[in-house]
C-alpha positions as CSV (number, residue, x, y, z in Angstrom):
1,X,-2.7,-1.5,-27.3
2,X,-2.3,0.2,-23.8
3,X,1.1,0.8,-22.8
4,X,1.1,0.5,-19.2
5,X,2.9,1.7,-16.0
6,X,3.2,1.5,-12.2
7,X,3.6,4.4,-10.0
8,X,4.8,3.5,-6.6
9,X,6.5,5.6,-4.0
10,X,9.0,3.5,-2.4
11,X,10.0,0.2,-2.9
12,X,9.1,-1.3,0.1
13,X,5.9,-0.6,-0.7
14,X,5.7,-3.7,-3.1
15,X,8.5,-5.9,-1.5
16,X,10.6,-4.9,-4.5
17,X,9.1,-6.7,-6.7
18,X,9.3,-5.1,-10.1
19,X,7.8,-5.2,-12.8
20,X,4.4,-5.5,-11.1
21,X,2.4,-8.4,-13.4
22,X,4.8,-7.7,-16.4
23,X,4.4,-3.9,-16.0
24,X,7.1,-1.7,-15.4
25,X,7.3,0.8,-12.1
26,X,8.2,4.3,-11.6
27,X,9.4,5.1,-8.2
28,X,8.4,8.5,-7.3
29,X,9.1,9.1,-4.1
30,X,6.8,10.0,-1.8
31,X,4.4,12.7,-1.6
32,X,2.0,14.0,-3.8
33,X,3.7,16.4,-6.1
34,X,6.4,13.7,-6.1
35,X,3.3,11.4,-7.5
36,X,2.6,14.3,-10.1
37,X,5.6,14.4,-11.3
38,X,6.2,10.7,-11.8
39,X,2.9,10.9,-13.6
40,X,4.3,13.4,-16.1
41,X,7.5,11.9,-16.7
42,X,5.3,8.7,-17.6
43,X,3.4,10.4,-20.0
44,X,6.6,11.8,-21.7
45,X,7.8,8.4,-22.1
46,X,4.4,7.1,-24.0
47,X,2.8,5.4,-21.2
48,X,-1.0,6.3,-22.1
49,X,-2.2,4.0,-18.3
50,X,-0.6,5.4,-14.9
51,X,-1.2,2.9,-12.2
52,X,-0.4,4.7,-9.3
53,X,-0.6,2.7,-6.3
54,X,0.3,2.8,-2.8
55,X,0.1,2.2,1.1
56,X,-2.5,4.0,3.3
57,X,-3.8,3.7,7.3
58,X,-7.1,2.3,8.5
59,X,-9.0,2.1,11.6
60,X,-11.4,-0.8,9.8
61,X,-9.2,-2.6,7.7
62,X,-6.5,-5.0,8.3
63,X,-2.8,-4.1,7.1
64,X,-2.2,-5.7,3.8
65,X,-5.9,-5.0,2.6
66,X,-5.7,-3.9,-1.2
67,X,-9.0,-1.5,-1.9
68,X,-10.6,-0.1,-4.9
69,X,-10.9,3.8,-3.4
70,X,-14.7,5.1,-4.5
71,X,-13.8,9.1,-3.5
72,X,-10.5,11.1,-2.4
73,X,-11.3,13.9,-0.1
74,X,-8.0,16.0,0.1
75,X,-6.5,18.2,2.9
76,X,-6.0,22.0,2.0
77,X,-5.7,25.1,3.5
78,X,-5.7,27.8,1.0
79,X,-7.9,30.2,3.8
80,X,-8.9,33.2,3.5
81,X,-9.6,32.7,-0.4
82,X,-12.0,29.7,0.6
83,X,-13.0,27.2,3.6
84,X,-10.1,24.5,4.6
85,X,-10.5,21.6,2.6
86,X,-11.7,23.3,-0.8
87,X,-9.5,24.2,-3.8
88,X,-9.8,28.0,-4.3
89,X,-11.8,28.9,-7.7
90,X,-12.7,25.3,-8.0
91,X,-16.5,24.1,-7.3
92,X,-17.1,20.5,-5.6
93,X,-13.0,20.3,-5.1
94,X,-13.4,19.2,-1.8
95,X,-13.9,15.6,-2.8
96,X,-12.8,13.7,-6.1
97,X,-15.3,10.8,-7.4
98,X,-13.1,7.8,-8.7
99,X,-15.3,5.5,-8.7
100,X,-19.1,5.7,-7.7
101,X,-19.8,2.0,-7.2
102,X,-17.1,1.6,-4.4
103,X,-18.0,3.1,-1.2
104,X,-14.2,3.2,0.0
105,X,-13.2,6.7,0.7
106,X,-9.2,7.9,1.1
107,X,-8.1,11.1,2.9
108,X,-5.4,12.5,1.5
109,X,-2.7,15.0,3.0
110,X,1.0,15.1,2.7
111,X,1.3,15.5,6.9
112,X,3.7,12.3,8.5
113,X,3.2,11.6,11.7
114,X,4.5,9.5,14.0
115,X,3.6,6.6,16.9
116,X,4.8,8.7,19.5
């Protein structure tokens, strides 16, 4: 039997409701390493399914919208070893396939910005 867990970054994120349909939740706080970490901390504890969920901008859809993402492309800069957006050593890093039926697509990039 799965033993599964949620990965979220903050609480407000899910009204802070926890456990999420029975599950229990990780907080990781934000940011992508902070994600990774979380992750492996999960895995140390015997989780074998990591749920990691979270909130994200659109122009097309409304706020509250919960999406099934079909492929990441990921914001790096590791120039001159390769062209921004690609992993260095690393063929086809510049996107991740999740899920090829879902034509939702997620940029990812740990940069905040702000209204103003």
């Amino acid at each position: 039997m799965s033993k599964k867990v949620f990965i979220v970054a903050v609480n407000k994120e899910v009204d802070t409701q926890t456990p999420i349909l029975g599950y229990p939740v990780i907080f990781s706080g934000v940011g992508k390493i902070n994600a990774t970490m979380a992750a492996c901390k999960a895995f140390m504890e015997g989780y074998d399914e990591v749920i990691n969920i979270g909130s994200c901008g659109s122009l097309c859809l409304p706020p509250g919208t919960i999406v099934k993402v079909g492929q990441v492309f990921q914001d790096i800069d590791a120039t001159p070893l390769c062209e921004y957006g690609k992993t260095p050593f690393e063929a086809g890093s510049e996107q991740i396939v999740l899920d090829s039926m879902s034509d939702i697509t997620c940029f990812t990039t740990d940069y905040f910005y702000d209204e103003n």
